[in-house]
C-alpha positions as CSV (number, residue, x, y, z in Angstrom):
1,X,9.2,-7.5,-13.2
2,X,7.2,-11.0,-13.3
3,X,4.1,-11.0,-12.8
4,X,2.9,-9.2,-9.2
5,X,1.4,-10.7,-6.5
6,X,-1.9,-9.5,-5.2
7,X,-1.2,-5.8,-3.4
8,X,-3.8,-5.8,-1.1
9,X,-3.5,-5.5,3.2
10,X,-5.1,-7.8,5.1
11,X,-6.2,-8.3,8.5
12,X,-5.9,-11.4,10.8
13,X,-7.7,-11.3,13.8
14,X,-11.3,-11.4,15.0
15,X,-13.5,-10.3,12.6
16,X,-14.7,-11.1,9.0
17,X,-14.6,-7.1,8.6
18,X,-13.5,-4.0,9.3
19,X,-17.1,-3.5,11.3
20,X,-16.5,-6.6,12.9
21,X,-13.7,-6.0,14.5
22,X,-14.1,-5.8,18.5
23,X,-14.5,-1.7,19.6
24,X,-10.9,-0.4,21.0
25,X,-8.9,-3.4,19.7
26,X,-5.4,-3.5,19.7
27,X,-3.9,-3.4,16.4
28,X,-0.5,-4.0,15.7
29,X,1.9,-2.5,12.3
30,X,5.0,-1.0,11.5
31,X,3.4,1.0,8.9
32,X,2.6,4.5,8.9
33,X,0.6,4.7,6.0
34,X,-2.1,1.4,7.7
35,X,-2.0,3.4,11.0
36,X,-3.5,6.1,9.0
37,X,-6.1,4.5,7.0
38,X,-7.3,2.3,10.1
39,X,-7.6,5.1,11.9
40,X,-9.7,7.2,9.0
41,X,-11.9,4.3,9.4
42,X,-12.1,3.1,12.7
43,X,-10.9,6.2,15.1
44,X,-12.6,3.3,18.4
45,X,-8.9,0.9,17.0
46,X,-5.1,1.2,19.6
47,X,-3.3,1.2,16.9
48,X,0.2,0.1,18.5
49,X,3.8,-0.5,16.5
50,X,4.7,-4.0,15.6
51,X,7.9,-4.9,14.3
52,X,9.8,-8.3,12.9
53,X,9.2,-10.0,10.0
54,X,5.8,-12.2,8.8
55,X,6.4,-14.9,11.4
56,X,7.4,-12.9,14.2
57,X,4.4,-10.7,14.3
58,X,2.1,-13.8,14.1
59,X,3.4,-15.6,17.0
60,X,3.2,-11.9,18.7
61,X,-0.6,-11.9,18.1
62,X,-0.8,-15.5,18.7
63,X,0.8,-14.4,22.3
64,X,-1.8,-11.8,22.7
65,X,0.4,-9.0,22.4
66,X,-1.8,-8.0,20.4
67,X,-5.4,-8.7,19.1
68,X,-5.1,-8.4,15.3
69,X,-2.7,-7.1,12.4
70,X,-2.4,-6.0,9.1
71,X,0.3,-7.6,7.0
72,X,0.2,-7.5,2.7
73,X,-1.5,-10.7,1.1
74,X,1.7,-10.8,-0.9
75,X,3.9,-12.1,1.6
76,X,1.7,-14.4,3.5
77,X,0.8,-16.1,0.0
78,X,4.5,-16.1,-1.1
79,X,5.2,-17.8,2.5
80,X,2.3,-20.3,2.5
81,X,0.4,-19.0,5.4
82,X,-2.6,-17.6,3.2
83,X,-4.6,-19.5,5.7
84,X,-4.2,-17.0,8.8
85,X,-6.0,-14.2,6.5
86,X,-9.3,-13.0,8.2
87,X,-10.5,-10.6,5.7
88,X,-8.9,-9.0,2.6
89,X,-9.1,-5.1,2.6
90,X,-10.7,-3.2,-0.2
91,X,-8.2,-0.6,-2.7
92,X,-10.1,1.9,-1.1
93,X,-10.5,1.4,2.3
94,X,-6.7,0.7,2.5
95,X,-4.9,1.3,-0.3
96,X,-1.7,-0.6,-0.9
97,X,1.8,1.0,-0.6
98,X,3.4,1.9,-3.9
99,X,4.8,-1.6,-5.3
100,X,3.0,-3.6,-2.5
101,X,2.8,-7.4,-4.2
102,X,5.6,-6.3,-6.7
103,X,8.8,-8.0,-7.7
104,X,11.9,-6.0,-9.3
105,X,14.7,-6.9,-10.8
106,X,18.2,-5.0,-10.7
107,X,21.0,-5.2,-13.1
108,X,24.1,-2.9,-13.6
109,X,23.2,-0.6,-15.9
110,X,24.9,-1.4,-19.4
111,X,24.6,-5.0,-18.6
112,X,22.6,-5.8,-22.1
113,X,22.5,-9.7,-20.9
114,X,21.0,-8.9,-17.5
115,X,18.6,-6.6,-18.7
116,X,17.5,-9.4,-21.9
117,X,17.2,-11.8,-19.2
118,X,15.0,-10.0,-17.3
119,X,13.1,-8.8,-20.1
120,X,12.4,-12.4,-20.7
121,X,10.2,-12.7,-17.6
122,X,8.5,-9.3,-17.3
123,X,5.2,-8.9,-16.7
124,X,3.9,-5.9,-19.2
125,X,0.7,-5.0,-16.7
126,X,2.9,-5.1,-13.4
127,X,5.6,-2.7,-15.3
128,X,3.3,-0.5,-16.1
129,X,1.2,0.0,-13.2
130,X,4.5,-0.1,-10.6
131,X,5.7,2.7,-13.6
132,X,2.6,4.7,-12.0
133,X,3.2,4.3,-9.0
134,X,6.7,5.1,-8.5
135,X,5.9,8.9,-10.7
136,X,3.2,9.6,-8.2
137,X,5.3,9.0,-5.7
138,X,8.2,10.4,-7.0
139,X,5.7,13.9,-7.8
140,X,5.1,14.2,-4.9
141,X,8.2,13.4,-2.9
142,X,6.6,10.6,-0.6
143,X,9.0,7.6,1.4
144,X,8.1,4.5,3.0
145,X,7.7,6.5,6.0
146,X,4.8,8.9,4.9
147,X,1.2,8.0,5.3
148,X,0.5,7.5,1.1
149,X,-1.0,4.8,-0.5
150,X,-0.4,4.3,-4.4
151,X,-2.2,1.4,-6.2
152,X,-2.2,1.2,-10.3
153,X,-4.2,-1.9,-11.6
154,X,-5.4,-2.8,-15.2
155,X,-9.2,-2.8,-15.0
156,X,-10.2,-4.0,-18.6
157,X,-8.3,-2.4,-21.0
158,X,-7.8,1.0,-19.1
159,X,-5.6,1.7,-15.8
160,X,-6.7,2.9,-12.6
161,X,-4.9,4.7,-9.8
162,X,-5.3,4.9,-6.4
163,X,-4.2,7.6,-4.0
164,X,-4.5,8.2,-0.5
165,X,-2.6,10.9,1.6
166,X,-3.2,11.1,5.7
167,X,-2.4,12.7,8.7
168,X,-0.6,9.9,11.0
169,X,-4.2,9.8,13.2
170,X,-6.6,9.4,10.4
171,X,-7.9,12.9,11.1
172,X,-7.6,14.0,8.2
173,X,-7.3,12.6,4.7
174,X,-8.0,12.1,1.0
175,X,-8.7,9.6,-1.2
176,X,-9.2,9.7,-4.9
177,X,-8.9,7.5,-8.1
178,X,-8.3,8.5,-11.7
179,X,-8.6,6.2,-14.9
180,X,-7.6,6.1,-17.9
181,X,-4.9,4.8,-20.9
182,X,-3.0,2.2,-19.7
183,X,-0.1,2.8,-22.3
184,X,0.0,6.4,-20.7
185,X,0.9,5.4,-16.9
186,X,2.8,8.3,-16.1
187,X,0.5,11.1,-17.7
188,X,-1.9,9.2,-15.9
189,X,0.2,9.2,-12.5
190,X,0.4,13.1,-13.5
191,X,-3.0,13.5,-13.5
192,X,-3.2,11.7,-10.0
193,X,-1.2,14.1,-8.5
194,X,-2.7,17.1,-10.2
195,X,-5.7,16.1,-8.6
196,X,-3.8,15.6,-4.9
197,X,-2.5,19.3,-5.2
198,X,-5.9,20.9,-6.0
199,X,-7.5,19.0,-3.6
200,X,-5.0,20.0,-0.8
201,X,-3.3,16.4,-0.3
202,X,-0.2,18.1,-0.7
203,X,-0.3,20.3,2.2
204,X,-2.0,17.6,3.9
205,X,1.4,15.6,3.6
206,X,3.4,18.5,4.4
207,X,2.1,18.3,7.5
208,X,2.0,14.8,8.0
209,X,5.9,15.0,7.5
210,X,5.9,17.7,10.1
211,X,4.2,15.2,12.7
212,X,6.6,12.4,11.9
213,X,9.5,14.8,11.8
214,X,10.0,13.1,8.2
């Protein structure tokens, strides 16, 4: 893994914030997981589905199919188009999906020259906190098409994580964030989920994947 990209969501539309965006706009996203978390914060937001890749959806809200959209920083900045971002959205108020900003890369397994290679360009901190990510979301048996957000990142020294779980409407949800060893990311990602299961987020995604027929 080289070094990751920034994982955050961002908007582009009217508004330098979430508060500023216009009352009932229409927001356009593939995702699941922002339909939630917009939704959890702005229930006023049409939250419509938008598909085809970064430079299809602009010229879609550049149409006025829609009136704004969340896309990840990572591929605007990786397509040089950093300069349509309005706003940048906070960990919390959406956060990221599991490897969001990441890069992997694949080998055969028992290739010992791929995997050197590789080796040669990893990035320790994006390892481990895309390590984290992937147990939580392997504990708790999320996909790309439940409303989760996982973010790991290194906050001096130690490693935080990030969890959201949702119902599709925003509802309902929970949010919650534990820290600690960075050279522990899956006790850590352990911990996070411990956490989700005595706090209900488990049966909150049960029935999330009910809703979505996941």
């Amino acid at each position: 893994m080289p070094a990751r990209e920034d994982p955050a969501d961002v908007w582009i539309g009217p508004g330098a914030s979430i508060a500023e965006v216009p009352e009932g706009a229409r927001v356009g996203t593939a995702s699941i997981r922002r339909r939630s978390q917009l939704l959890a914060l702005r229930p006023d937001l049409d939250v419509v589905e938008l598909r085809g890749n970064v430079d299809t959806r602009l010229a879609k809200l550049a149409a006025g199919e829609v009136d704004g959209i969340v896309l990840a920083a990572a591929g605007l900045r990786r397509l040089g188009r950093e300069s349509e971002i309005g706003f940048r959205f906070g960990l919390r108020a959406l956060t990221p999906a599991p490897g969001q900003g990441s890069l992997a890369l694949e080998a055969p397994a028992g290739s010992g020259d791929a995997a050197a290679a590789a080796a040669g360009v990893t990035d320790r901190e994006a390892l481990v906190e895309l390590t984290a990510e992937r147990a939580v979301v392997a504990g708790i048996d999320a996909s790309c098409d439940t409303p989760v957000g996982v973010c790991a990142r290194h906050t001096e020294g130690t490693l935080a994580i990030r969890g959201y779980v949702g119902l599709p409407d925003g509802s309902e949800h929970f949010y919650d964030e534990v820290e600690g060893d960075a050279g522990q990311p899956v006790a850590l990602a352990e911990a996070m989920i411990e956490r989700m299961r005595d706090a209900g987020a488990l049966d909150l995604l049960e029935r999330a994947n009910e809703w979505t027929g996941s």
